[in-house]
mmCIF file of the N, C-alpha and C atoms, coordinates in Angstrom:
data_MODEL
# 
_entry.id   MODEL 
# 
loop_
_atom_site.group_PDB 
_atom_site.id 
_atom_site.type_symbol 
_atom_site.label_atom_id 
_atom_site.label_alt_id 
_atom_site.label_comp_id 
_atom_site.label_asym_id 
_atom_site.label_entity_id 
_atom_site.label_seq_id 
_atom_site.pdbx_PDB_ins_code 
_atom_site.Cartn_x 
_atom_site.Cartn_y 
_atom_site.Cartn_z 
_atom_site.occupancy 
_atom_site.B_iso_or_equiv 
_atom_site.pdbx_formal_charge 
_atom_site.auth_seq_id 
_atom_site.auth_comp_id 
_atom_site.auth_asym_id 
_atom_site.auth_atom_id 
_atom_site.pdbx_PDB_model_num 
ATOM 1   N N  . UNK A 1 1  ? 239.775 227.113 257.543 1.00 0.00 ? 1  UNK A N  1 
ATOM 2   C CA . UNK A 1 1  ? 239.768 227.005 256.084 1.00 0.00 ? 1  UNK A CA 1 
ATOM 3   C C  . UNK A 1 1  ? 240.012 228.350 255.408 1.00 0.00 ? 1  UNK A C  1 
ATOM 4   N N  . UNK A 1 2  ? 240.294 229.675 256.464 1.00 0.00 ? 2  UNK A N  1 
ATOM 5   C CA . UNK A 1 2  ? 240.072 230.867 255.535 1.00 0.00 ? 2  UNK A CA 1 
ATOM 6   C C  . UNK A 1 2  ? 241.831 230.678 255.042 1.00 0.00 ? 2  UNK A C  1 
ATOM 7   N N  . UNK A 1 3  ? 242.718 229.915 255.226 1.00 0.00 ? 3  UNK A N  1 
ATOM 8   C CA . UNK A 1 3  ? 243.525 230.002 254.543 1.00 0.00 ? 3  UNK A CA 1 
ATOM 9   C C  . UNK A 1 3  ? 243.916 229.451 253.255 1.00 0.00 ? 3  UNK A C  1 
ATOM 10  N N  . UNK A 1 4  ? 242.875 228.502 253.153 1.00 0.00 ? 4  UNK A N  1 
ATOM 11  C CA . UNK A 1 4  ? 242.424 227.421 252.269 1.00 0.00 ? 4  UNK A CA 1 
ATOM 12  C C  . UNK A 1 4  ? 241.777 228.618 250.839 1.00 0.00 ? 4  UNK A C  1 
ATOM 13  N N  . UNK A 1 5  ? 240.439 229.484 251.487 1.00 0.00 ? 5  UNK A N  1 
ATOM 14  C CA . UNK A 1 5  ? 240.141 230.539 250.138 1.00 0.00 ? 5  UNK A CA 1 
ATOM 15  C C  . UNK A 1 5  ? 241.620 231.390 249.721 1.00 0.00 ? 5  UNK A C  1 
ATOM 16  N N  . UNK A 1 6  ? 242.446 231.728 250.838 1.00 0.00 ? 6  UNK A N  1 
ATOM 17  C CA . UNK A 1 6  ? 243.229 232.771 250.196 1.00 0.00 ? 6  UNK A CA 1 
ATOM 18  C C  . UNK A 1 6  ? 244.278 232.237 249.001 1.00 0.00 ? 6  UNK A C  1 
ATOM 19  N N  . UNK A 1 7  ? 244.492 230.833 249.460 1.00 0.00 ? 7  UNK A N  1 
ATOM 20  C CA . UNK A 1 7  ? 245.359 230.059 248.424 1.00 0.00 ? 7  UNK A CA 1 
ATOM 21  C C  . UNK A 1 7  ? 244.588 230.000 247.155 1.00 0.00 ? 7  UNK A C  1 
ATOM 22  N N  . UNK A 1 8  ? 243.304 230.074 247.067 1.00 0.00 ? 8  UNK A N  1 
ATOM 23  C CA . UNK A 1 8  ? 242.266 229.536 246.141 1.00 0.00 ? 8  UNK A CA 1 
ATOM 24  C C  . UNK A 1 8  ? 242.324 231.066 245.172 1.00 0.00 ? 8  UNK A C  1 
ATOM 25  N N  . UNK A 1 9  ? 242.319 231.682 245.962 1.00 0.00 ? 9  UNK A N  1 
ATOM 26  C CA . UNK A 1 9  ? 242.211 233.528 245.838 1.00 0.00 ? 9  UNK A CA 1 
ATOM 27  C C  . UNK A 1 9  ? 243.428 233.830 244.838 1.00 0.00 ? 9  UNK A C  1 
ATOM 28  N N  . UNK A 1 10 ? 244.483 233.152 244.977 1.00 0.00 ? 10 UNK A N  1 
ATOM 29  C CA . UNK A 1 10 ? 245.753 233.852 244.262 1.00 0.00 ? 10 UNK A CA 1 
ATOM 30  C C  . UNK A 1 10 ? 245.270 233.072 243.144 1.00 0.00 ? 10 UNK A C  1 
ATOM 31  N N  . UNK A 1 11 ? 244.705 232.520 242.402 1.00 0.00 ? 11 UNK A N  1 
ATOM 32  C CA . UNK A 1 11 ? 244.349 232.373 240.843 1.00 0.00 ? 11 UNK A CA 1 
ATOM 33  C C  . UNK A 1 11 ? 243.529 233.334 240.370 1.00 0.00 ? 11 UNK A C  1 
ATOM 34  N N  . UNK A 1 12 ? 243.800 233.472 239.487 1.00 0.00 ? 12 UNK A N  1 
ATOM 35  C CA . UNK A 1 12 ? 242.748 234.879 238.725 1.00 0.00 ? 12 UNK A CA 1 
ATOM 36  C C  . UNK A 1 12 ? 241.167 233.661 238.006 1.00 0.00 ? 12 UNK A C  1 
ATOM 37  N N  . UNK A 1 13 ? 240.192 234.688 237.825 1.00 0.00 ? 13 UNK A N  1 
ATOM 38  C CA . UNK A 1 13 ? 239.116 233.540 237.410 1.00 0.00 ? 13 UNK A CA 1 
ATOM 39  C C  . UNK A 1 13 ? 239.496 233.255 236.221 1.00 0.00 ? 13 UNK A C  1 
ATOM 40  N N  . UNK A 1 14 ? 239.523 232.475 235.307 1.00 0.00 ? 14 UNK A N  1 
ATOM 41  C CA . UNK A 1 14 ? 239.857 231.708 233.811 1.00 0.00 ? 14 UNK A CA 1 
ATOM 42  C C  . UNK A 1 14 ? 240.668 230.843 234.150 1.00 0.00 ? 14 UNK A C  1 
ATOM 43  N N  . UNK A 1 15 ? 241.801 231.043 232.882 1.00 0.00 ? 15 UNK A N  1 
ATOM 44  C CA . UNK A 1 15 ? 243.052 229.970 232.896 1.00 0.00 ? 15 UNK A CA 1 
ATOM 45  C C  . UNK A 1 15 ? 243.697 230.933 233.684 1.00 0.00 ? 15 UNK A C  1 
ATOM 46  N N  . UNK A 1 16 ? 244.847 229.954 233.651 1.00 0.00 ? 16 UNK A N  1 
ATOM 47  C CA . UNK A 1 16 ? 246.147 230.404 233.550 1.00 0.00 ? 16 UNK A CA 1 
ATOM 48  C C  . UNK A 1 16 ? 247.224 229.353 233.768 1.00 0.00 ? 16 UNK A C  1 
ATOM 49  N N  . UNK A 1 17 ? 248.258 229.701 234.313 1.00 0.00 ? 17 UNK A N  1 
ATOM 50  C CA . UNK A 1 17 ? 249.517 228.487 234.098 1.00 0.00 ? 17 UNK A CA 1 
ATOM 51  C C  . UNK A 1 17 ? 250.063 228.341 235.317 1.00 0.00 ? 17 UNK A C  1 
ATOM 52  N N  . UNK A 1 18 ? 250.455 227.680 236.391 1.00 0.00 ? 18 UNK A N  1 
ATOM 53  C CA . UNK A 1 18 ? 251.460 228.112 237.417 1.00 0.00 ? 18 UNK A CA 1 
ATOM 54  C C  . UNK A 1 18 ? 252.176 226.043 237.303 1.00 0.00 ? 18 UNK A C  1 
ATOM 55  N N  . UNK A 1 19 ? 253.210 226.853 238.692 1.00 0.00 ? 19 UNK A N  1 
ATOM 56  C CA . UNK A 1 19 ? 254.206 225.551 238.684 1.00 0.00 ? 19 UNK A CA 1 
ATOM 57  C C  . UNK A 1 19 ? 253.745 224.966 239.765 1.00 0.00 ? 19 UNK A C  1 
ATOM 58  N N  . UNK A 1 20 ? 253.911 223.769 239.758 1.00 0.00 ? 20 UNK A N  1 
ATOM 59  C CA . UNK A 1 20 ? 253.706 222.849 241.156 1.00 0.00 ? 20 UNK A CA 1 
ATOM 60  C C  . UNK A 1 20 ? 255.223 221.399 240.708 1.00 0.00 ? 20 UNK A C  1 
ATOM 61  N N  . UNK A 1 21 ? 256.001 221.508 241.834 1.00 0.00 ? 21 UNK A N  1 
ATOM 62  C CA . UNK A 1 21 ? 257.084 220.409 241.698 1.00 0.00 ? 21 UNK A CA 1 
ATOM 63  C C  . UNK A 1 21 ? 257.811 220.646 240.501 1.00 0.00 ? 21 UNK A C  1 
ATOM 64  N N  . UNK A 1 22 ? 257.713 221.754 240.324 1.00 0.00 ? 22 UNK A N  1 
ATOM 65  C CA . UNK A 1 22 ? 259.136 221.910 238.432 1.00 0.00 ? 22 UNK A CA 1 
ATOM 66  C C  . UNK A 1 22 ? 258.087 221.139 237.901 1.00 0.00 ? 22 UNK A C  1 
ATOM 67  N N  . UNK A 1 23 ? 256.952 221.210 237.995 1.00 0.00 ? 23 UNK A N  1 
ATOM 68  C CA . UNK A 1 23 ? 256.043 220.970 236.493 1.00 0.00 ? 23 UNK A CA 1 
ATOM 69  C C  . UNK A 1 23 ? 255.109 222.463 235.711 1.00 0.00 ? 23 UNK A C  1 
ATOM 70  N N  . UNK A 1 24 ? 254.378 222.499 234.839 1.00 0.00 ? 24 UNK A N  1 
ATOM 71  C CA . UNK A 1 24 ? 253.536 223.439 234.636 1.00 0.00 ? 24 UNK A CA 1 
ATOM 72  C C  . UNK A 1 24 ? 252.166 222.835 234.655 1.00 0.00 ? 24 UNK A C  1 
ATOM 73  N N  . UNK A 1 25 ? 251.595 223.577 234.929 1.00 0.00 ? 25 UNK A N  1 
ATOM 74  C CA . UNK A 1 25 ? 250.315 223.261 235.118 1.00 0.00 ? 25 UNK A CA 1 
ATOM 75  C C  . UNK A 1 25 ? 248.889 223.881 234.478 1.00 0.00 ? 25 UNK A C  1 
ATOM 76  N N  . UNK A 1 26 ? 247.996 223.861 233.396 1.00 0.00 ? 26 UNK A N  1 
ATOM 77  C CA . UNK A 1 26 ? 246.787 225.223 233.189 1.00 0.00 ? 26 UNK A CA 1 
ATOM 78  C C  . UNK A 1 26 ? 245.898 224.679 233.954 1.00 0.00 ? 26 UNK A C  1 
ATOM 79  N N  . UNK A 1 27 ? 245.587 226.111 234.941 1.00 0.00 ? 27 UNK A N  1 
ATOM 80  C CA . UNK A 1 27 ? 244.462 225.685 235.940 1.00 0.00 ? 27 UNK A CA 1 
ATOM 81  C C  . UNK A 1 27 ? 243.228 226.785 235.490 1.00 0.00 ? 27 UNK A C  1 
ATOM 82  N N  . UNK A 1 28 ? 242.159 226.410 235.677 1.00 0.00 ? 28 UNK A N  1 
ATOM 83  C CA . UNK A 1 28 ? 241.076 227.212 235.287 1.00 0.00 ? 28 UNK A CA 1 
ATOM 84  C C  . UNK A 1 28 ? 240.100 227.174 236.400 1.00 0.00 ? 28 UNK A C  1 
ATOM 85  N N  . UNK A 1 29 ? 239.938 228.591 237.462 1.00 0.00 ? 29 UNK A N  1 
ATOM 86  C CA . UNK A 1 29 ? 238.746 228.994 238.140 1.00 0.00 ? 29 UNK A CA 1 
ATOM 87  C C  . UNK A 1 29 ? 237.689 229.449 237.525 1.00 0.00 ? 29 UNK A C  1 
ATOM 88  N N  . UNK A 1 30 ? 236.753 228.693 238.400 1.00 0.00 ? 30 UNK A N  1 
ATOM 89  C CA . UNK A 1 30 ? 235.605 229.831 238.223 1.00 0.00 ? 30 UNK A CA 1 
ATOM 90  C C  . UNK A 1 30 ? 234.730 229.791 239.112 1.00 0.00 ? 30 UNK A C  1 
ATOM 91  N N  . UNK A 1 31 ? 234.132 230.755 239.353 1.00 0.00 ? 31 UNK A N  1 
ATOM 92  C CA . UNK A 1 31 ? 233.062 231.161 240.231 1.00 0.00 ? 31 UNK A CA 1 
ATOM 93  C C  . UNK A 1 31 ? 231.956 231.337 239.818 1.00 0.00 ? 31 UNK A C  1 
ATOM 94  N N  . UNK A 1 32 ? 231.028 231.241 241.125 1.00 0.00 ? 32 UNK A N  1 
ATOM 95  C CA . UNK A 1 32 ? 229.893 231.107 240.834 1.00 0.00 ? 32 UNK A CA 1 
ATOM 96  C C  . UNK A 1 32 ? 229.180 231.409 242.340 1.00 0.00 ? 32 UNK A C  1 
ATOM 97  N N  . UNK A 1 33 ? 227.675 232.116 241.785 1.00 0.00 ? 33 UNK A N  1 
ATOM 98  C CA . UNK A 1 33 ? 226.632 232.632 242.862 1.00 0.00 ? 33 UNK A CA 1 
ATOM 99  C C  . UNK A 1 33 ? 227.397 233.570 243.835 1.00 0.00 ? 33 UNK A C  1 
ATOM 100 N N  . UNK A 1 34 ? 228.235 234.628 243.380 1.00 0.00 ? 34 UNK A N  1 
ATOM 101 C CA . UNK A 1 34 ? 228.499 235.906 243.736 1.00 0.00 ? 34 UNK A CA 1 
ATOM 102 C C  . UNK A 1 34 ? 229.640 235.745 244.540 1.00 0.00 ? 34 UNK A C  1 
ATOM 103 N N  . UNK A 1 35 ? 230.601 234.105 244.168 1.00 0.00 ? 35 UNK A N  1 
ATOM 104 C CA . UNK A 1 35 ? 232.218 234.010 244.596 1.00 0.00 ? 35 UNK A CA 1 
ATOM 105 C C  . UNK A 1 35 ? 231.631 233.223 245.636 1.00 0.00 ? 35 UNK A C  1 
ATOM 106 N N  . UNK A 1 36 ? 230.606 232.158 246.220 1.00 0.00 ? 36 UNK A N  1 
ATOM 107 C CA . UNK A 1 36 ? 230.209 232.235 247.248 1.00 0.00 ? 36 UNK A CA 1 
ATOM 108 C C  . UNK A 1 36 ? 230.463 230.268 246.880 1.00 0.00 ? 36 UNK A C  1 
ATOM 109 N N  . UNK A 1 37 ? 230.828 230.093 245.698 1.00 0.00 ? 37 UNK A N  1 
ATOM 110 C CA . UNK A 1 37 ? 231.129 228.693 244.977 1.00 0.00 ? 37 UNK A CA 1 
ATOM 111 C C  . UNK A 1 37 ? 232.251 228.972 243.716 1.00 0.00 ? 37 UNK A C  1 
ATOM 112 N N  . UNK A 1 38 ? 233.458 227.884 244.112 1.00 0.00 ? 38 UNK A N  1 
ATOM 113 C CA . UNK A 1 38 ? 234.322 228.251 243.649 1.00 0.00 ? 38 UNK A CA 1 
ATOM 114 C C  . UNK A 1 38 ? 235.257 226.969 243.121 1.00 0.00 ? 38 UNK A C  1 
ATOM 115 N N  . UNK A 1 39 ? 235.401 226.695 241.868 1.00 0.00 ? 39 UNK A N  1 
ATOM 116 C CA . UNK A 1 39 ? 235.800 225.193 241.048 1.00 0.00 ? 39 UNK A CA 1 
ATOM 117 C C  . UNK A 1 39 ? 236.899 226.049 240.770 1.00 0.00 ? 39 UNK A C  1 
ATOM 118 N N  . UNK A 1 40 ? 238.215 224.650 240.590 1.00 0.00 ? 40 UNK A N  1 
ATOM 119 C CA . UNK A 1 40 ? 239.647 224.750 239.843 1.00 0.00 ? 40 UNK A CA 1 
ATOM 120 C C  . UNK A 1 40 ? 239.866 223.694 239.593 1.00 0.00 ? 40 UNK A C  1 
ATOM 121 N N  . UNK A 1 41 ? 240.312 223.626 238.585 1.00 0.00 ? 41 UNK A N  1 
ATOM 122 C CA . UNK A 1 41 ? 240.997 222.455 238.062 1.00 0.00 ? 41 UNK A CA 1 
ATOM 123 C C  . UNK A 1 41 ? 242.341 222.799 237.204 1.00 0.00 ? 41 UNK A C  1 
ATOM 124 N N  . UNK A 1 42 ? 243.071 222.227 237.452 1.00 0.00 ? 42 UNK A N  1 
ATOM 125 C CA . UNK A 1 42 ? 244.091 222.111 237.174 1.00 0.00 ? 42 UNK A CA 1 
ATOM 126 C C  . UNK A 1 42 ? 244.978 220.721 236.917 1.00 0.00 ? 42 UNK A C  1 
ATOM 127 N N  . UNK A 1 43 ? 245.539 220.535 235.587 1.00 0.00 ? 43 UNK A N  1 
ATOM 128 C CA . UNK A 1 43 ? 245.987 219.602 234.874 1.00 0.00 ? 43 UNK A CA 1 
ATOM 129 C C  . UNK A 1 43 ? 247.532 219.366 234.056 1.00 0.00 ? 43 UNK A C  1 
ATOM 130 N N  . UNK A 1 44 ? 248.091 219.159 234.693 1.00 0.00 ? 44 UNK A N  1 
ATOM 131 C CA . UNK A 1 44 ? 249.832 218.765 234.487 1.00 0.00 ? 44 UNK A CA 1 
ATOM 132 C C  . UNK A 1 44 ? 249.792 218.694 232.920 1.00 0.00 ? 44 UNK A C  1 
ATOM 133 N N  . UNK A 1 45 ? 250.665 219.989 232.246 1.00 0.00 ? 45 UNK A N  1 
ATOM 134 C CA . UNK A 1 45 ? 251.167 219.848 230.876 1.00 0.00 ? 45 UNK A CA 1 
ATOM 135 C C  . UNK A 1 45 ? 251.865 218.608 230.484 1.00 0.00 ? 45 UNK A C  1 
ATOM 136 N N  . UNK A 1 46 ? 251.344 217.682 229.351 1.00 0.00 ? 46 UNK A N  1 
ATOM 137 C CA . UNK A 1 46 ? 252.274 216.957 229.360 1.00 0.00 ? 46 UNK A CA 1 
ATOM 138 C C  . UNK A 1 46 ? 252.246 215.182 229.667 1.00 0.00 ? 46 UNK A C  1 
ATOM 139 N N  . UNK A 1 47 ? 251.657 215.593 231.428 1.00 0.00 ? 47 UNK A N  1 
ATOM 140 C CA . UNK A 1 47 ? 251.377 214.468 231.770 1.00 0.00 ? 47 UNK A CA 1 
ATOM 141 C C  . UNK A 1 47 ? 250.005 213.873 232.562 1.00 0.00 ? 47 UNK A C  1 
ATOM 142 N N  . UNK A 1 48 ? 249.785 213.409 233.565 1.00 0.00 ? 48 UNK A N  1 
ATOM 143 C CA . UNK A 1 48 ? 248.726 212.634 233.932 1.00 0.00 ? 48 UNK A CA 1 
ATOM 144 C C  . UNK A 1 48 ? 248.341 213.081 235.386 1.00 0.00 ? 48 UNK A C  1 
ATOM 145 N N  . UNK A 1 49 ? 248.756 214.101 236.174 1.00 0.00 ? 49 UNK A N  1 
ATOM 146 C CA . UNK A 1 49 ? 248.525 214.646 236.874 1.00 0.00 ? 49 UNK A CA 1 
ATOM 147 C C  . UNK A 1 49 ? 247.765 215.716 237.167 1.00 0.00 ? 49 UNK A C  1 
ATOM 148 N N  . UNK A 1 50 ? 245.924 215.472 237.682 1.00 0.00 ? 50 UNK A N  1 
ATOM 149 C CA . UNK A 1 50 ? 245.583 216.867 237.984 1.00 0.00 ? 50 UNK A CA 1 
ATOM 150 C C  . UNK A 1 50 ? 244.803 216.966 239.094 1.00 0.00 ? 50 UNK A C  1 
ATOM 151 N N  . UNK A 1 51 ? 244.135 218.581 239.522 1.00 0.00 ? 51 UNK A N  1 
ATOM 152 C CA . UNK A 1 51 ? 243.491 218.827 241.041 1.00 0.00 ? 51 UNK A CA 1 
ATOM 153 C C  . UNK A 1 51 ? 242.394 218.900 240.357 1.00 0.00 ? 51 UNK A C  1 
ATOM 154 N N  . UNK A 1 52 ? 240.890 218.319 241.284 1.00 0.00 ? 52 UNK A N  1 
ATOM 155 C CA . UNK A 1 52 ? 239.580 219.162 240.752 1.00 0.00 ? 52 UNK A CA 1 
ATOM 156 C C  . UNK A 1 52 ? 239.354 219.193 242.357 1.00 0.00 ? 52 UNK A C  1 
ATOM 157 N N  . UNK A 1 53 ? 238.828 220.448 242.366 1.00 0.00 ? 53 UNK A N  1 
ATOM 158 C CA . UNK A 1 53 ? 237.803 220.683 243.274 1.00 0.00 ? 53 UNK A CA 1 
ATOM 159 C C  . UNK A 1 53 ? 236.924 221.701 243.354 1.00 0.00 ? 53 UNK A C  1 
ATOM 160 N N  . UNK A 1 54 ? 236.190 221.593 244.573 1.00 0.00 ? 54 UNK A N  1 
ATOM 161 C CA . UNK A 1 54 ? 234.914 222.928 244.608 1.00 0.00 ? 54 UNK A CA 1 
ATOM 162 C C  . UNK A 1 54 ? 235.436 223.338 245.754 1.00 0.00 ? 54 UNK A C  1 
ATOM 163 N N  . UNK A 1 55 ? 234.676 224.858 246.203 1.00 0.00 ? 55 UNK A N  1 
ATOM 164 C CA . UNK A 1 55 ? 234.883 225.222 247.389 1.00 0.00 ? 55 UNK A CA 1 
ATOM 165 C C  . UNK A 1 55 ? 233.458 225.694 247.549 1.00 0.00 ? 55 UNK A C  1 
ATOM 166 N N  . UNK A 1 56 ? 232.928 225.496 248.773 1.00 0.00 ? 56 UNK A N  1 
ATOM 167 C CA . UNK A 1 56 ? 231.444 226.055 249.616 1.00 0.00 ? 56 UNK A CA 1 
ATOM 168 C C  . UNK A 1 56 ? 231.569 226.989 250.155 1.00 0.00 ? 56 UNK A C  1 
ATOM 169 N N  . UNK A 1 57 ? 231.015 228.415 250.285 1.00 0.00 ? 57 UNK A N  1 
ATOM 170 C CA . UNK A 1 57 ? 231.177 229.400 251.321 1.00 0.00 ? 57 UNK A CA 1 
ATOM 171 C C  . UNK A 1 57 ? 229.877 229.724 251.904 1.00 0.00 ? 57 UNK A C  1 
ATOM 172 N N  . UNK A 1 58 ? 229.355 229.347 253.393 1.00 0.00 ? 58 UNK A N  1 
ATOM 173 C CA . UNK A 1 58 ? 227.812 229.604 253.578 1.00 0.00 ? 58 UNK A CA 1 
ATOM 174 C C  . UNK A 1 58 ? 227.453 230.746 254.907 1.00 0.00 ? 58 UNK A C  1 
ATOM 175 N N  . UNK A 1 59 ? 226.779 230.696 255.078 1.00 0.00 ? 59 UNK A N  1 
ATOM 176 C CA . UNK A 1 59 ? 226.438 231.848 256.321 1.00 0.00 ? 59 UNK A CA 1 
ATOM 177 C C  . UNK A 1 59 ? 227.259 231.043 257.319 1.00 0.00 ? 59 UNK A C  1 
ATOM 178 N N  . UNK A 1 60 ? 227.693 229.984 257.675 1.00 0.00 ? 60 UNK A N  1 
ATOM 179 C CA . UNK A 1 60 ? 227.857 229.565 258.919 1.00 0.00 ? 60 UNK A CA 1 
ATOM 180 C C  . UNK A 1 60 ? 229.291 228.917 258.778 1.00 0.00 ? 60 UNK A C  1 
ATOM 181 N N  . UNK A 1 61 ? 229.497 228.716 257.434 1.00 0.00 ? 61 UNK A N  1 
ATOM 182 C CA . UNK A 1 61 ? 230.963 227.257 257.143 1.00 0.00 ? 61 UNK A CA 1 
ATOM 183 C C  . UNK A 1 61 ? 231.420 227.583 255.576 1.00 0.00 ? 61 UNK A C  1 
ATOM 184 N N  . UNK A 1 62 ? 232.903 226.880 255.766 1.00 0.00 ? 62 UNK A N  1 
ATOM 185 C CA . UNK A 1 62 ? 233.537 227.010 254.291 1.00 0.00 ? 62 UNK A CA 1 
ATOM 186 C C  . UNK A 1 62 ? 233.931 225.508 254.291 1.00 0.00 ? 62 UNK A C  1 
ATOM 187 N N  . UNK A 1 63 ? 233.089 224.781 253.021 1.00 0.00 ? 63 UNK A N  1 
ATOM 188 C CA . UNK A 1 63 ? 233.624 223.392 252.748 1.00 0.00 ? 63 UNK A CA 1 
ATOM 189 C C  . UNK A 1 63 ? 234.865 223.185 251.533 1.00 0.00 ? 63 UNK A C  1 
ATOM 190 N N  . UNK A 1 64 ? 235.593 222.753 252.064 1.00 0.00 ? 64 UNK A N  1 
ATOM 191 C CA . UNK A 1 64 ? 236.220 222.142 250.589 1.00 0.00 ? 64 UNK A CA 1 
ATOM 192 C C  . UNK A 1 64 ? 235.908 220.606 250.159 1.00 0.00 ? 64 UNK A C  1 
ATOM 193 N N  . UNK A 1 65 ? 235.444 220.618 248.926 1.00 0.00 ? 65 UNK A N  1 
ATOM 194 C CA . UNK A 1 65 ? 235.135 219.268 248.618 1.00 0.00 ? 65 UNK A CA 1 
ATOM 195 C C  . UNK A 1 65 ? 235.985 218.816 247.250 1.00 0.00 ? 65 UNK A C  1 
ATOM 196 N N  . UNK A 1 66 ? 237.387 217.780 247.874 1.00 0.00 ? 66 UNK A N  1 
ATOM 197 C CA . UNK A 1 66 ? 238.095 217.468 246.549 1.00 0.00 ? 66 UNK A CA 1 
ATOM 198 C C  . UNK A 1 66 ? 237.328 216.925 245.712 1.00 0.00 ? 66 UNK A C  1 
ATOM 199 N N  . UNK A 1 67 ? 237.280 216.569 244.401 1.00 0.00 ? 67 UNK A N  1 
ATOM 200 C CA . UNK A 1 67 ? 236.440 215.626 243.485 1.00 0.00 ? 67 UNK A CA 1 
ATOM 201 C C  . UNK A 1 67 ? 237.765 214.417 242.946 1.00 0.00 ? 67 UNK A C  1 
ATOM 202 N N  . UNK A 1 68 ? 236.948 213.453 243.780 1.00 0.00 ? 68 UNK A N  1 
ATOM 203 C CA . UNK A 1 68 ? 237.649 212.177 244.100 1.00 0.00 ? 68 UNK A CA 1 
ATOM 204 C C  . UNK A 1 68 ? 239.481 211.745 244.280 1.00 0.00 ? 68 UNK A C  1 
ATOM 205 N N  . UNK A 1 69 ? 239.879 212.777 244.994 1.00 0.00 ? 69 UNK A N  1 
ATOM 206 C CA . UNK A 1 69 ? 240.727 212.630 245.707 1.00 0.00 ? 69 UNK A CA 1 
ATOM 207 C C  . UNK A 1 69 ? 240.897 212.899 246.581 1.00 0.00 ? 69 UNK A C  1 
ATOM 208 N N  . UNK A 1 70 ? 242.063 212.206 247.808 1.00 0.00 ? 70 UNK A N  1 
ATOM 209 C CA . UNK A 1 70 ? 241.755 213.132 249.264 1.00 0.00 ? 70 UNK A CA 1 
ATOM 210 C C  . UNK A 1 70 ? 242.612 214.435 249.527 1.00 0.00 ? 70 UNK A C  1 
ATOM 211 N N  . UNK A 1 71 ? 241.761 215.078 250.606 1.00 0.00 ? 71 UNK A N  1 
ATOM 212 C CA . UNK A 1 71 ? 242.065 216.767 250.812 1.00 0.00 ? 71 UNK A CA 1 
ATOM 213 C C  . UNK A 1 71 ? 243.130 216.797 250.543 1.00 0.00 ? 71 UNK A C  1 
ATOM 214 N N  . UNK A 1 72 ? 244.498 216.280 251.885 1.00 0.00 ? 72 UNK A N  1 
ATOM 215 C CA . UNK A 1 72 ? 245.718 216.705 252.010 1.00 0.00 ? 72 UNK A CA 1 
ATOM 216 C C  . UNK A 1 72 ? 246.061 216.868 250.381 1.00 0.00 ? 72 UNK A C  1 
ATOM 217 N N  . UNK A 1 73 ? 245.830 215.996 249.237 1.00 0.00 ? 73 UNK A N  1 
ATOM 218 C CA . UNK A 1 73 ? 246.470 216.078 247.554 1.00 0.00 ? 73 UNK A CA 1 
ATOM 219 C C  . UNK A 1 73 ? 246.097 217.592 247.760 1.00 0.00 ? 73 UNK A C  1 
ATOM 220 N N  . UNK A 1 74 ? 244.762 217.899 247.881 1.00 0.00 ? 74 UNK A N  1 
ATOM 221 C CA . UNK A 1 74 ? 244.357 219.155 247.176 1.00 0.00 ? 74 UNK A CA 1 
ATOM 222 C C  . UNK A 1 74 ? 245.013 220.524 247.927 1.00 0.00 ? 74 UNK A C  1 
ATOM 223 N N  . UNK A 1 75 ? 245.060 220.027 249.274 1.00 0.00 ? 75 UNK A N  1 
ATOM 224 C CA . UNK A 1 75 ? 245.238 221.497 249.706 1.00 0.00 ? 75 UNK A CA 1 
ATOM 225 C C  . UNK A 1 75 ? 247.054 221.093 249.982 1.00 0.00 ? 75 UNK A C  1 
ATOM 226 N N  . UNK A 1 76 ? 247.715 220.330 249.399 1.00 0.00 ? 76 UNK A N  1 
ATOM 227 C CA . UNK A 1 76 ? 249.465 220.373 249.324 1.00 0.00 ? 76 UNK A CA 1 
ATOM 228 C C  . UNK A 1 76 ? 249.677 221.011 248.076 1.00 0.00 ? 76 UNK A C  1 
ATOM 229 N N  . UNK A 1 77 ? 248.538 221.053 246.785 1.00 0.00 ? 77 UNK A N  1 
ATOM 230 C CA . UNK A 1 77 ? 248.757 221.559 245.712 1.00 0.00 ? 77 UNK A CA 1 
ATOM 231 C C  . UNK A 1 77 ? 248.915 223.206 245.878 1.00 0.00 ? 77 UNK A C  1 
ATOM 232 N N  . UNK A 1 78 ? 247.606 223.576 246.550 1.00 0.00 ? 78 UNK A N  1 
ATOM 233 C CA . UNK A 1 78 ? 247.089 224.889 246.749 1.00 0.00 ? 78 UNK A CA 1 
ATOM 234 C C  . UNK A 1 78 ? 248.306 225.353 247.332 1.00 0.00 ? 78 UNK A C  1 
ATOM 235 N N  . UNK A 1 79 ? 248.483 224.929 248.570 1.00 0.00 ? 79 UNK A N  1 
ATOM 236 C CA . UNK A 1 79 ? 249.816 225.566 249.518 1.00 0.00 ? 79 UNK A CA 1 
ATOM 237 C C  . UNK A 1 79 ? 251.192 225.886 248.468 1.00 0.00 ? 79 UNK A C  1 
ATOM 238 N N  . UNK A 1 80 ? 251.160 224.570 247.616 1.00 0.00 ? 80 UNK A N  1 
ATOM 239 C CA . UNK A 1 80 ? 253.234 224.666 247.250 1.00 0.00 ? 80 UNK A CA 1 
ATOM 240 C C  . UNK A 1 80 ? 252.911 224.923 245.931 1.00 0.00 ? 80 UNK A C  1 
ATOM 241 N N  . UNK A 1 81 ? 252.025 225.393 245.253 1.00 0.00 ? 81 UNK A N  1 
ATOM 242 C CA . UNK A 1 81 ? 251.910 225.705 243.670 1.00 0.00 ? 81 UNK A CA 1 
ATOM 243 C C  . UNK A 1 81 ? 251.856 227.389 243.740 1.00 0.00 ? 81 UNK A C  1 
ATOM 244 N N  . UNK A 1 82 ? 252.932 227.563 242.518 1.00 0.00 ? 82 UNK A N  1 
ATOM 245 C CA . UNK A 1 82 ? 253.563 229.010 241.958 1.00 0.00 ? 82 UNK A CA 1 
ATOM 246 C C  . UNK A 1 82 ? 252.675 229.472 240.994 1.00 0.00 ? 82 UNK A C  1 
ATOM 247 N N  . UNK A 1 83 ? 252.263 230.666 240.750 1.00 0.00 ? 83 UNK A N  1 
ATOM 248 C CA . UNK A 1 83 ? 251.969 231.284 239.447 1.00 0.00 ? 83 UNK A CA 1 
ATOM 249 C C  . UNK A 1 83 ? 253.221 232.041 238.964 1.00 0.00 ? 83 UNK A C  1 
# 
């Protein structure tokens, strides 16, 4: 999964805008309990398309937990989405 934070990593914490599929997208991180919990969401300008999720980082494991969709959506976003 540590490739999973670094994708997570190239958003800055707040908004911002990137592309996924020739769409735009404002996605907003944020962190929490010293980067150690980590939410994005991100929501298709326009239209009806978006990612939520959390990320877990613990002494032992890194979870990703989509919010109600499955992984592969979330982590095909992370992988092929531009800032």
């Amino acid at each position: 999964m540590a490739s999973i934070l670094a994708h997570l990593q190239q958003f800055p914490i707040g908004f911002t805008e990137a592309l996924y599929k020739g769409k735009k997208y404002g996605v907003t991180r944020s962190d929490f309990n010293g980067g150690k919990s980590i939410k994005l969401y991100a929501e298709e300008h326009g239209g009806t398309h978006f990612i939520s999720l959390n990320y877990y980082i613990t002494t032992t494991n890194e979870i990703l937990k989509p919010c109600e969709m499955p992984e592969e959506k979330v982590i095909h976003f992370l992988k092929h989405c531009h800032l």
